[in-house]
Residue, then its C-alpha position, 0 to 999 in steps of 0.5 A: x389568951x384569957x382575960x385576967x381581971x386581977x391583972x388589970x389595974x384599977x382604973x381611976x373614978x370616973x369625973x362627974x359630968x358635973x365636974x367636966x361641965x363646971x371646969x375653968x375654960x369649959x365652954x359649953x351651951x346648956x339647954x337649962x339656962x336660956x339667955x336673957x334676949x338682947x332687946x327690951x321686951x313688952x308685956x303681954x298684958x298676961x301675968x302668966x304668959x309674962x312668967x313664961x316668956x323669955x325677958x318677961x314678955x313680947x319683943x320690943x321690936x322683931x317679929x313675933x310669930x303666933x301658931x294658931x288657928x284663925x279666929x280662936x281668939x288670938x285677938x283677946x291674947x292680943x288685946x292687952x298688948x296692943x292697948x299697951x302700943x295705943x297708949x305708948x304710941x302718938x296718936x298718928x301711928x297706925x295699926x296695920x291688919x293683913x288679911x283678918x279672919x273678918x273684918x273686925x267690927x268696931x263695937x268689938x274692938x271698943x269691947x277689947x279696949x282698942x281704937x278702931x280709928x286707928x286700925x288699916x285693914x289691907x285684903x291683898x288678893x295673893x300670898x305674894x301680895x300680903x307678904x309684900x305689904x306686910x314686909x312695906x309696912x314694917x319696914x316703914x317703921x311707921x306702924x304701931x303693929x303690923x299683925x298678918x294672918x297668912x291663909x299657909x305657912x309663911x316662908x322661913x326667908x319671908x319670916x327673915x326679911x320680916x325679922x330684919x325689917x323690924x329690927x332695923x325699923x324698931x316696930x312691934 
C-alpha cells in the first residue's frame, strides 16, 4: 500500500507554544521569570551587583555563598556591606571571620570603612572544626556576619545546616 497524501485530511494548524503556555489553568515554571525571594534583602553597596541580584541585593538573613579565590579581593566586594551591618547593628554585635586568608590588619580594615574592634577572628585546626564554629556562630544569632573562607568545598548538608541556621537566627 502506497501513501496517498491527497487522501489524507488536512491536519488542523498547529497551537503556538505561546498559546499552550498563556492558556487558563496552565501551570508551568519559566525559567525567564525569576521569583522575587521570600526575605527582604541588603544592598550590596554595589549599584550594579544590586541590578543583578534577585531582590536587589544580599539576603537578609540566610546564607549567602561566594565562589572565589582566597584573597582576590572579596573583602572590597564585602566591604560596603559589612559598613552597612556596622551601622545597622548595636555596637555589641560582632563580626565573626572563620579561617581568613591572613590575619587582617587593622589599618586596612579602617581603609575599608570598617570597625576592626568589633572583628573575632577563629583559626580551627580542621574542616570539621570551622564548620562547627561557623554553624555556633550563626546559630547563636548573635553575630553581625559570620564570614568562613573554607580551604575545600564545603558540603551541600554543612551548606543545609548553615542555611537553616541562619534563617531561623535572622543572621546575615
Amino acid at each position: 500500500m502506497l501513501f496517498d497524501p491527497a487522501a489524507t485530511a488536512p491536519s488542523p494548524p498547529p497551537r503556538g507554544l505561546a498559546s499552550f503556555m498563556d492558556r487558563p489553568g496552565a501551570a508551568l515554571w519559566r525559567a525567564g521569570v525569576l521569583a522575587r525571594p521570600p526575605l527582604p534583602t541588603l544592598s550590596t553597596g554595589w549599584p550594579a551587583l544590586d541590578e543583578q541580584l534577585p531582590g536587589g541585593g544580599w539576603p537578609a538573613s540566610g546564607l549567602t555563598e561566594l565562589l572565589a579565590t582566597p584573597a582576590c579581593g572579596e573583602l572590597t566586594l564585602l566591604a560596603p556591606w559589612l559598613r552597612s551591618l556596622e551601622q545597622r547593628q548595636d555596637t555589641a554585635r560582632e563580626m565573626v571571620w572563620i579561617n581568613p586568608p591572613g590575619w587582617p590588619c587593622l589599618s586596612a580594615l579602617q581603609a575599608l570603612g570598617l570597625d576592626g574592634s568589633r572583628l573575632l577572628c577563629l583559626a580551627p585546626q580542621t574542616a570539621i572544626d570551622a564548620a562547627w564554629a561557623a554553624e555556633q556562630a550563626v546559630r547563636a544569632g548573635s553575630c553581625a556576619a559570620v564570614l568562613w573562607w573554607s580551604e575545600r568545598p564545603v558540603t551541600r548538608p554543612t551548606l543545609r545546616r548553615l542555611h537553616l541556621a541562619a534563617q531561623r537566627s535572622h543572621a546575615c
